[in-house]
C-alpha positions in Angstrom: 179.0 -9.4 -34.5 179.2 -5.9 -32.7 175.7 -5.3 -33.1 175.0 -8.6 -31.0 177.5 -7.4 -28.8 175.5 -4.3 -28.0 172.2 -6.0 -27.4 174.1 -8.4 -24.9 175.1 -5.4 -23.0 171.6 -4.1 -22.7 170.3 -7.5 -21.5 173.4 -7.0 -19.2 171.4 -4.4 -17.9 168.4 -6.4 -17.6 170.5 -9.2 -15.1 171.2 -5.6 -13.3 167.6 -4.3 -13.2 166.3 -7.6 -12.4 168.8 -8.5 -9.5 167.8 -5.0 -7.8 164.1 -5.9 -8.3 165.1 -8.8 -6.2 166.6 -7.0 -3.6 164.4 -3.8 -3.5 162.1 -4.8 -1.2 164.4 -4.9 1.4 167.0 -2.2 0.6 164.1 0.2 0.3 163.0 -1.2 3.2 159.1 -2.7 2.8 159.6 -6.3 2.9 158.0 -6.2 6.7 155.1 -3.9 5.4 154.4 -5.7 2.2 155.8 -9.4 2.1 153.4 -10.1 -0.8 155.0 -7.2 -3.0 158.4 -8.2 -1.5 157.4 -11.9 -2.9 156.2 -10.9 -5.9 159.5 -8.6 -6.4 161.8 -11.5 -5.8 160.1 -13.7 -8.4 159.9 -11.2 -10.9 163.4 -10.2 -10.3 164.4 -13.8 -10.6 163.0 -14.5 -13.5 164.6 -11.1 -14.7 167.9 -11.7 -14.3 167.9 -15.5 -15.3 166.2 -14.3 -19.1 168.8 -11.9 -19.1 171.7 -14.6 -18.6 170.2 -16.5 -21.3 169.6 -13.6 -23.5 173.3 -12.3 -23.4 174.5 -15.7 -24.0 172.6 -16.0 -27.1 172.0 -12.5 -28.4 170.6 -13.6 -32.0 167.8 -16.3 -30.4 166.9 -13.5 -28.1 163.7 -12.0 -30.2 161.1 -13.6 -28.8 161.8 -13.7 -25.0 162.5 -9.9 -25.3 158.2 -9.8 -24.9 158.3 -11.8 -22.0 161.1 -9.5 -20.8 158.9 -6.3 -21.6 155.6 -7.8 -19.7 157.9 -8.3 -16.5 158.8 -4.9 -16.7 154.8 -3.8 -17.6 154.0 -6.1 -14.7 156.9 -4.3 -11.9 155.2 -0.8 -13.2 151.5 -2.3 -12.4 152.2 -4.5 -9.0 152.9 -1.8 -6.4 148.4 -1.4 -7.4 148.1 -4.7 -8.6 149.4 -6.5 -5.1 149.2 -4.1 -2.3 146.3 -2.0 -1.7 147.5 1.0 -0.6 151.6 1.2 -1.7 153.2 3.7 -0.1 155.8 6.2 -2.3 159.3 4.5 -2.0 157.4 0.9 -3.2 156.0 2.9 -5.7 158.8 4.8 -7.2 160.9 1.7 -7.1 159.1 -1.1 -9.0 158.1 2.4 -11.7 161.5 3.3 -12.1 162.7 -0.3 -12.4 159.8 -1.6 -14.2 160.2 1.2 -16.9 164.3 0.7 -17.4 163.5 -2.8 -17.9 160.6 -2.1 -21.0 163.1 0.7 -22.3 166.2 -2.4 -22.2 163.5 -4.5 -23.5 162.7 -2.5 -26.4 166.1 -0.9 -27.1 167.5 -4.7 -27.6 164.2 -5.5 -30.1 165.1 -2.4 -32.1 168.6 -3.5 -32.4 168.1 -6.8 -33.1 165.2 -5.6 -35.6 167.9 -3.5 -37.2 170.4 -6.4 -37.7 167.7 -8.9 -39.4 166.7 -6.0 -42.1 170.8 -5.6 -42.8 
């Protein structure tokens, strides 16, 4: 039980990482300059923070959609280039920073949950 208790509070995190993803574009203020990355921000943190609702919820049937949580996070890291053509630094260092606490979540609630299926 606590070790399901510590991988809902990293996919707590995720809800958290994927609600500023949401909002990034215009707290950092390049919604105007970049409305497909904006877009593409507000789906992706969306998506985020509704897998991480489910994923707390049911800690132990959260396995698999850890992956889909860790290519959303590859995906913020790769869409500044992917999206925009030429991003400027606070889009970059945004979706990075977010986009890599969101694949280190990811994984640090696969290893736990890893952990509890060997015991």
């Amino acid at each position: 039980m606590l070790q399901t208790r510590g991988v809902a509070a990293v996919e707590e995190l995720v809800i958290l990482a994927g609600l500023w993803a949401a909002i990034s574009a215009w707290t950092v203020h390049f919604s105007a300059a970049r409305p497909e990355l904006a877009i593409t921000n507000l789906v992706v943190g969306i998506a985020l923070a509704g897998l991480g609702l489910c994923m707390s919820m049911a800690p132990e049937r959260s396995q698999d959609l850890n992956f889909v949580v860790l290519l959303l996070g590859a995906w913020l890291i790769v869409a500044p280039w992917v999206v925009s053509r030429h991003p400027d630094t606070g889009t970059v260092l945004s979706n990075v920073i977010t986009g890599a606490c969101v694949c280190l979540f990811s994984l640090t609630a696969g290893g736990i949950l890893m952990t509890k299926r060997r015991t």
